[in-house]
KELUMNU-948455 format. One record per residue (C-alpha): residue number from 1; residue in one letter; chain; x, y, z. Coordinates in pm, whole numbers, plus 50000, padded with zeros to 5 digits. Layout:
<pts>
drenba = NUM&drendren = A&lotor = A&c1 = X&c2 = Y&c3 = Z
...
</pts>
This chain:
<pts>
drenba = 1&drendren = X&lotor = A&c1 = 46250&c2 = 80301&c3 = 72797
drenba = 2&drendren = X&lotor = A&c1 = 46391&c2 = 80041&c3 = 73019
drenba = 3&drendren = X&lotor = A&c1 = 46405&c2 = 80049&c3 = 73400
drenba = 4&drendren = X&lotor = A&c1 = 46799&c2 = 79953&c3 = 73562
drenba = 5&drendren = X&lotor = A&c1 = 46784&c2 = 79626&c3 = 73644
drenba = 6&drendren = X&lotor = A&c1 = 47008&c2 = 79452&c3 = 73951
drenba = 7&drendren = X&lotor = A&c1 = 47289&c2 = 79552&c3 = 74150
drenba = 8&drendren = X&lotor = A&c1 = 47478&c2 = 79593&c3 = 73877
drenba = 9&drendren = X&lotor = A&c1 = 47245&c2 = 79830&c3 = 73702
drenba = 10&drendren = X&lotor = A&c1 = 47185&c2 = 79617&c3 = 73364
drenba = 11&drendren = X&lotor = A&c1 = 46956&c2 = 79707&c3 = 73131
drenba = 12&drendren = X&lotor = A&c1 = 46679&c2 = 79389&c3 = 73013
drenba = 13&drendren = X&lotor = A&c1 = 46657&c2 = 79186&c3 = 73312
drenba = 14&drendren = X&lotor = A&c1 = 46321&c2 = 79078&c3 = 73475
drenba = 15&drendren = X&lotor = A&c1 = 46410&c2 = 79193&c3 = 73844
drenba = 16&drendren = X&lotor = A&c1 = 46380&c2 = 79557&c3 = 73808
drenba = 17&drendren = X&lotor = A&c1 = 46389&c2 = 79809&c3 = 74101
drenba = 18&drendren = X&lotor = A&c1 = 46288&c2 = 80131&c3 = 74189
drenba = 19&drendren = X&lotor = A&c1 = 46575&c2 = 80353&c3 = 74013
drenba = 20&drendren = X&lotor = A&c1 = 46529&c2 = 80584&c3 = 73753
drenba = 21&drendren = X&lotor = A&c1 = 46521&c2 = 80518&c3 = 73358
drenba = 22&drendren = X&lotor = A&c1 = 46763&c2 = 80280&c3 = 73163
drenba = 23&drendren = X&lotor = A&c1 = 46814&c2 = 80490&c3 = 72855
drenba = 24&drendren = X&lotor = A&c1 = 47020&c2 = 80330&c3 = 72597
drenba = 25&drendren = X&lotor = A&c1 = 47129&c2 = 80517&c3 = 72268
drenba = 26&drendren = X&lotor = A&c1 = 46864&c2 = 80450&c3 = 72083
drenba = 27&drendren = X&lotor = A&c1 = 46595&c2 = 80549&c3 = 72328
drenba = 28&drendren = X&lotor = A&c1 = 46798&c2 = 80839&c3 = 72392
drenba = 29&drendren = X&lotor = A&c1 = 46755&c2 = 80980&c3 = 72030
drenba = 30&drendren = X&lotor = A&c1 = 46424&c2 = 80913&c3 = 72068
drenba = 31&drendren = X&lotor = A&c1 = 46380&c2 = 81138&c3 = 72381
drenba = 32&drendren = X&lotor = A&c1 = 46561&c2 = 81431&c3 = 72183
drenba = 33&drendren = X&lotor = A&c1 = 46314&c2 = 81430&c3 = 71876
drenba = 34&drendren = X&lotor = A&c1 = 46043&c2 = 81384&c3 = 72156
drenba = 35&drendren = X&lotor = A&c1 = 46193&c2 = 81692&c3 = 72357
drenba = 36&drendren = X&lotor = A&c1 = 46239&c2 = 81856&c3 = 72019
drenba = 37&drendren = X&lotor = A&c1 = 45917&c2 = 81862&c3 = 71881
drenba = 38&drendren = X&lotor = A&c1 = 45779&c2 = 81930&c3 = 72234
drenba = 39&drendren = X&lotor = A&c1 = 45988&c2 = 82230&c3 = 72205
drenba = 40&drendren = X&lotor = A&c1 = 45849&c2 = 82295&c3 = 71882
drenba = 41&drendren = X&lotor = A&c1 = 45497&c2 = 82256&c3 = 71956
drenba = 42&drendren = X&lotor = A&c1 = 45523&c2 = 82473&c3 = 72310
drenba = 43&drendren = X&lotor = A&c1 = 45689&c2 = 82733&c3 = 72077
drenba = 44&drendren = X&lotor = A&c1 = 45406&c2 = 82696&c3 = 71815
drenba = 45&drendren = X&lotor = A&c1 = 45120&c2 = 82754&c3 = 72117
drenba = 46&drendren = X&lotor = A&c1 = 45361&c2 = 83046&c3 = 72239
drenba = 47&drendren = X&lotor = A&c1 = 45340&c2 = 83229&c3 = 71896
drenba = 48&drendren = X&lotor = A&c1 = 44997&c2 = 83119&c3 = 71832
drenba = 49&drendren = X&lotor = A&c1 = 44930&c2 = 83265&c3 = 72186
drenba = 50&drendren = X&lotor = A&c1 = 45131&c2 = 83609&c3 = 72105
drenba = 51&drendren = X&lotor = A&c1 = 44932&c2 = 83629&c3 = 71779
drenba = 52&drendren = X&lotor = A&c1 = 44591&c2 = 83580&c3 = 71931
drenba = 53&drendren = X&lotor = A&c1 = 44709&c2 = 83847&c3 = 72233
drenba = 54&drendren = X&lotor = A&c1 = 44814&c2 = 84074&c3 = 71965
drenba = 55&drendren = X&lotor = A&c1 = 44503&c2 = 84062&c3 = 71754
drenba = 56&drendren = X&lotor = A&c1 = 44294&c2 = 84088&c3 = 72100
drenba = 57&drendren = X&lotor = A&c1 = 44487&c2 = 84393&c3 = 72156
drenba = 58&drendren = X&lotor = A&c1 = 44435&c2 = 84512&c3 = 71817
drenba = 59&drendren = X&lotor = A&c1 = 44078&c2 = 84462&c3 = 71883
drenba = 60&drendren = X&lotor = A&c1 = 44073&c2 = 84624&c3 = 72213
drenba = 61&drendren = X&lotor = A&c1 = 44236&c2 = 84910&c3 = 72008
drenba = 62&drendren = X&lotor = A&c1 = 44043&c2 = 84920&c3 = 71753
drenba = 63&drendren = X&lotor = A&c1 = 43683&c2 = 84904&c3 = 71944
drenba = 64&drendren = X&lotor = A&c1 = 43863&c2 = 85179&c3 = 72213
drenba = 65&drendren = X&lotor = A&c1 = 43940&c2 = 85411&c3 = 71915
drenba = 66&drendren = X&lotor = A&c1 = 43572&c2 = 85355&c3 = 71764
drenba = 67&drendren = X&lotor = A&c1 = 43386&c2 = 85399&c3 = 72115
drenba = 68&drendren = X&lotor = A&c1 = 43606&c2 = 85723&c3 = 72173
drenba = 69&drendren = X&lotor = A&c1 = 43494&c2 = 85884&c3 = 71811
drenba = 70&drendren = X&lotor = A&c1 = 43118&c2 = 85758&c3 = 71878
drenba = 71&drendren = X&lotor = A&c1 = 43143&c2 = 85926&c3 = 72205
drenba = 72&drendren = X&lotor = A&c1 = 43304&c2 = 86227&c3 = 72053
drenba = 73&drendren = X&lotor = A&c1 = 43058&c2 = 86225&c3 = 71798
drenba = 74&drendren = X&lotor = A&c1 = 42804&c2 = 86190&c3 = 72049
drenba = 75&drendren = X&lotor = A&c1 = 42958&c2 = 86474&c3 = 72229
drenba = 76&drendren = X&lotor = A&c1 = 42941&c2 = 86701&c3 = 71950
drenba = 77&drendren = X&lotor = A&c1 = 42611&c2 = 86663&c3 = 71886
drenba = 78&drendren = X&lotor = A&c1 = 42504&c2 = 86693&c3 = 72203
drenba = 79&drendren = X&lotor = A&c1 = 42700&c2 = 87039&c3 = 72193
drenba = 80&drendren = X&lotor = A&c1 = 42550&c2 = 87164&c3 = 71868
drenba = 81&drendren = X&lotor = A&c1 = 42198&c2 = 87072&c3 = 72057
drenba = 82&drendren = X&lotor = A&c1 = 42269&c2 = 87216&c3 = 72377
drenba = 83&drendren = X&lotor = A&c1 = 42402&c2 = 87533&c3 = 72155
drenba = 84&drendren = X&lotor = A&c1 = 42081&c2 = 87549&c3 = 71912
drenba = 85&drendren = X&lotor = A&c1 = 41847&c2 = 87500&c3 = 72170
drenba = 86&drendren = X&lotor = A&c1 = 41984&c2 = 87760&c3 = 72447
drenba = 87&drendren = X&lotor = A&c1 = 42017&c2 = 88003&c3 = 72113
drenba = 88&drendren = X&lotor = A&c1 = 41671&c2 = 87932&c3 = 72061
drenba = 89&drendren = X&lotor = A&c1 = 41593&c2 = 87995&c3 = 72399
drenba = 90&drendren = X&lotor = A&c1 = 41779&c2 = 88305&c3 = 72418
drenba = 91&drendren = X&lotor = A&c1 = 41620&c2 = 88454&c3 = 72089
drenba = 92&drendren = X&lotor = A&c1 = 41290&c2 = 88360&c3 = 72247
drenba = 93&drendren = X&lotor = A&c1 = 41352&c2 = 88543&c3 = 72580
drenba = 94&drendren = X&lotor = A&c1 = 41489&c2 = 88845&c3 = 72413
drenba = 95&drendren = X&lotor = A&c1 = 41157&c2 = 88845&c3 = 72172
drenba = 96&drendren = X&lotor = A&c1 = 40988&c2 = 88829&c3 = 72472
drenba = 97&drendren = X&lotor = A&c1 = 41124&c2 = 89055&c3 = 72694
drenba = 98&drendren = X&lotor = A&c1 = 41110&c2 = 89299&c3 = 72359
drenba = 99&drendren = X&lotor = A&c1 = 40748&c2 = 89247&c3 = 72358
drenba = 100&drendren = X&lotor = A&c1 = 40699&c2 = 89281&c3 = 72744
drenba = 101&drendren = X&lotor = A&c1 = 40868&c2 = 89637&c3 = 72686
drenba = 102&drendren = X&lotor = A&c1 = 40650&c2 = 89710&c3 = 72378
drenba = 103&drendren = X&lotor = A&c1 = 40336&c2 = 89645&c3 = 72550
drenba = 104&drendren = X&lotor = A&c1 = 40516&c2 = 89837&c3 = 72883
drenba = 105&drendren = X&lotor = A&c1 = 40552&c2 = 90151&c3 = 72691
drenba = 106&drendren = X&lotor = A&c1 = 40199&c2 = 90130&c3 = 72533
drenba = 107&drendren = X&lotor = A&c1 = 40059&c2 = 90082&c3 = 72843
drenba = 108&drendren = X&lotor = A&c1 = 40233&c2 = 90413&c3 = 73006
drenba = 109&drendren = X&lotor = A&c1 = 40163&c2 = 90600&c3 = 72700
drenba = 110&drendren = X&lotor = A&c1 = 39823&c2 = 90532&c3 = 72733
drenba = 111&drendren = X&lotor = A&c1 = 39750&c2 = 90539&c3 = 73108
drenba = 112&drendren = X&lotor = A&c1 = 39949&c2 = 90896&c3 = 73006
drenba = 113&drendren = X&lotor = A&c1 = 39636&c2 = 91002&c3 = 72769
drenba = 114&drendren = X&lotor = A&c1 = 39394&c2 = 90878&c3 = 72999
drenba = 115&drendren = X&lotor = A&c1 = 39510&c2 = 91096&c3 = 73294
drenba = 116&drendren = X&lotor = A&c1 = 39591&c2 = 91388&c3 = 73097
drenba = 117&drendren = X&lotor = A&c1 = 39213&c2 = 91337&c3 = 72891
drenba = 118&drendren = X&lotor = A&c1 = 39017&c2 = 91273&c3 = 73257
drenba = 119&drendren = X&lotor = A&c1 = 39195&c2 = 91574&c3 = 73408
drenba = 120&drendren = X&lotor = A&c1 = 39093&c2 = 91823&c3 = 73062
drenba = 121&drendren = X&lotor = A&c1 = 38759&c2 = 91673&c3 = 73151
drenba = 122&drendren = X&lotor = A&c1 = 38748&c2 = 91771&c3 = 73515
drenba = 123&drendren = X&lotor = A&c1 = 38907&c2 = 92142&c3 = 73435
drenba = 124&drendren = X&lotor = A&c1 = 38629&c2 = 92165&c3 = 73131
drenba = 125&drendren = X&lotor = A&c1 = 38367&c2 = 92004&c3 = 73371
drenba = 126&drendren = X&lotor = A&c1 = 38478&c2 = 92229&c3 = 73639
drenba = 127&drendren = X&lotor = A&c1 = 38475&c2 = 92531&c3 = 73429
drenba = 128&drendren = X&lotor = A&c1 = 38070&c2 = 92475&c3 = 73280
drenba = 129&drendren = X&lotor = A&c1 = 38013&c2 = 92370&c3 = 73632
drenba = 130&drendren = X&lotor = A&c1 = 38141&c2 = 92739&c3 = 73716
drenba = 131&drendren = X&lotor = A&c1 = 37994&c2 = 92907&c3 = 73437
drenba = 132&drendren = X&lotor = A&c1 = 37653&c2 = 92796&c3 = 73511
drenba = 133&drendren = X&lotor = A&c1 = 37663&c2 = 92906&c3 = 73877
drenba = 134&drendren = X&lotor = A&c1 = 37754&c2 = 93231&c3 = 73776
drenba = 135&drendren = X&lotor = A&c1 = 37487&c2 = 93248&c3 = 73494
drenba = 136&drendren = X&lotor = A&c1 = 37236&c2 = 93128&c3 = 73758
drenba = 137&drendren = X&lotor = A&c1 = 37409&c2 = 93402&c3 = 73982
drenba = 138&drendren = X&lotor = A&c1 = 37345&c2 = 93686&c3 = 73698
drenba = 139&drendren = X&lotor = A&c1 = 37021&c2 = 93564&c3 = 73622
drenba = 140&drendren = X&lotor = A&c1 = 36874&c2 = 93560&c3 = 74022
drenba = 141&drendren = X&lotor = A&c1 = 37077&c2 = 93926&c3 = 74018
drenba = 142&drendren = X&lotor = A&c1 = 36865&c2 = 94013&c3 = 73690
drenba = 143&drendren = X&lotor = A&c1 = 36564&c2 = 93850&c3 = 73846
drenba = 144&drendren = X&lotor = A&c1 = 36598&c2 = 94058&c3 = 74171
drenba = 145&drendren = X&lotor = A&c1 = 36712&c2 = 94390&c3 = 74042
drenba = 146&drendren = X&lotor = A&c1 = 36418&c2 = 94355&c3 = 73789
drenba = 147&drendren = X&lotor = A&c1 = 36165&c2 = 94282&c3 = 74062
drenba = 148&drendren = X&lotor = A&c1 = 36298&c2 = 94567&c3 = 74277
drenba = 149&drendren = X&lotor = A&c1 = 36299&c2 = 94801&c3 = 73949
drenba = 150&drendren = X&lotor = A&c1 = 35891&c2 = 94659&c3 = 73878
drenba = 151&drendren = X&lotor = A&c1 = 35825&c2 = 94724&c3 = 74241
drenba = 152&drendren = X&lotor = A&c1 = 35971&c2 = 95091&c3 = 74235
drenba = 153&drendren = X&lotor = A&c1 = 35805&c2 = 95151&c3 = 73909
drenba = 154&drendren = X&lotor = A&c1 = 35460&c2 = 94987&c3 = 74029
drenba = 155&drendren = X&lotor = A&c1 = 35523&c2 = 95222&c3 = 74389
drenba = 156&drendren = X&lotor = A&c1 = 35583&c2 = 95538&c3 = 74156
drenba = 157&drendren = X&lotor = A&c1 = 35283&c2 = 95495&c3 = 73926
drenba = 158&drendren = X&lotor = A&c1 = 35077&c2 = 95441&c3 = 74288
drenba = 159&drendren = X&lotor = A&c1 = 35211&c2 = 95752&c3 = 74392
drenba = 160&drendren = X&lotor = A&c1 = 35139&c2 = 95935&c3 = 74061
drenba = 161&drendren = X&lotor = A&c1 = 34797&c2 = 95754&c3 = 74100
drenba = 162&drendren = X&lotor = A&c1 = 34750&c2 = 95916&c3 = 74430
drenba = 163&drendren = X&lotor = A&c1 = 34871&c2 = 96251&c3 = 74415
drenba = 164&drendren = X&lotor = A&c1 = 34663&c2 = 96268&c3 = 74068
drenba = 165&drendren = X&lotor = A&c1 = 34332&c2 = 96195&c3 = 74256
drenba = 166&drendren = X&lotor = A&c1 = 34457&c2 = 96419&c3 = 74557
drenba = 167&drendren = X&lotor = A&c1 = 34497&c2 = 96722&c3 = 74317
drenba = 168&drendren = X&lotor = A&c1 = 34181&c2 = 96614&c3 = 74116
drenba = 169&drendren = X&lotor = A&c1 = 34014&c2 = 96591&c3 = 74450
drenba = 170&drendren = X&lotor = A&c1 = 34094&c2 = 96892&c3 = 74572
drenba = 171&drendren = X&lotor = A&c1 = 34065&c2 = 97056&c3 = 74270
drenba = 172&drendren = X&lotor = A&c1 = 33735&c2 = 96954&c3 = 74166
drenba = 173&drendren = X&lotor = A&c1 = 33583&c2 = 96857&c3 = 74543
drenba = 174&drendren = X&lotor = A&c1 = 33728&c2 = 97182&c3 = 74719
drenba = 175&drendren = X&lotor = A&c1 = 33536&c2 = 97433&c3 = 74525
drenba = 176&drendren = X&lotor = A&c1 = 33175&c2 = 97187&c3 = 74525
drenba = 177&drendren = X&lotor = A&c1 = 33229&c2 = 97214&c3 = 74920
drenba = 178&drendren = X&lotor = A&c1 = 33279&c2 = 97587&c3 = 74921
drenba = 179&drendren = X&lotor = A&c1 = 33013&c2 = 97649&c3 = 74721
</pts>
């Protein structure tokens, strides 16, 4: 590549000036191959450039789809825990609450027995309670009329004592003081 050279604008002489390039036909061709293969190379770069996006974005892809089934794998089995373990729960509650009831209705039933057993044994207490003051009752009655019977038997015999040893007095002391 040769610089204009002169007024006149020939190419090859020592003054040269400021102008632009001196391109004869053979530098010319030169430039073309140069331009071409430029072309060629930027063209090269561009496709190697597409192919490298491409297989990035086949990558993204590709990692995307495998993140979204481990976290949809993930997600299942988180759901299948969540399900087992609040199933587990549940059975556990219901055992439970079956239990609580169990012991609930064992607990009436017997409370039930006590009351019913402590009130047969107040009425049966009650009723020896009552059966002893009236045999305590009878027998005082027994005791009294007895006594009172004794005393009016003991107060007749007296009597019969007396009016024996009247009559035998005056049958037997009568006469010795008449005569």
């Amino acid at each position: 590549m040769r610089r204009t050279c002169g007024a006149t604008g020939q190419c090859g002489t020592t003054r040269c000036d400021t102008t632009p390039l001196c391109q004869t036909p053979a530098t010319h061709a030169t430039t073309i191959i140069i331009i071409i293969i430029i072309i060629i190379i930027i063209i090269i770069i561009i496709i190697i450039i597409i192919i490298i996006i491409i297989i990035i974005i086949i990558i993204i892809l590709i990692t995307t789809l495998i993140i979204i089934i481990i976290i949809i794998i993930i997600i299942i089995i988180i759901i299948i825990i969540i399900t087992t373990i609040t199933t587990i729960i549940i059975i556990i509650i219901i055992i439970i609450i079956i239990i609580l009831v169990i012991i609930i209705i064992i607990t009436i039933i017997i409370i039930i027995i006590i009351i019913i057993i402590t009130i047969i044994l107040i009425l049966v207490i009650t009723i020896i309670i009552i059966l002893i003051i009236l045999i305590i009752i009878i027998i005082i009655i027994i005791i009294i009329i007895t006594t009172i019977i004794i005393i009016i038997i003991i107060i007749i015999i007296i009597i019969i004592i007396i009016t024996i040893i009247i009559i035998i007095k005056v049958k037997f002391i009568i006469p010795i003081l008449l005569s």
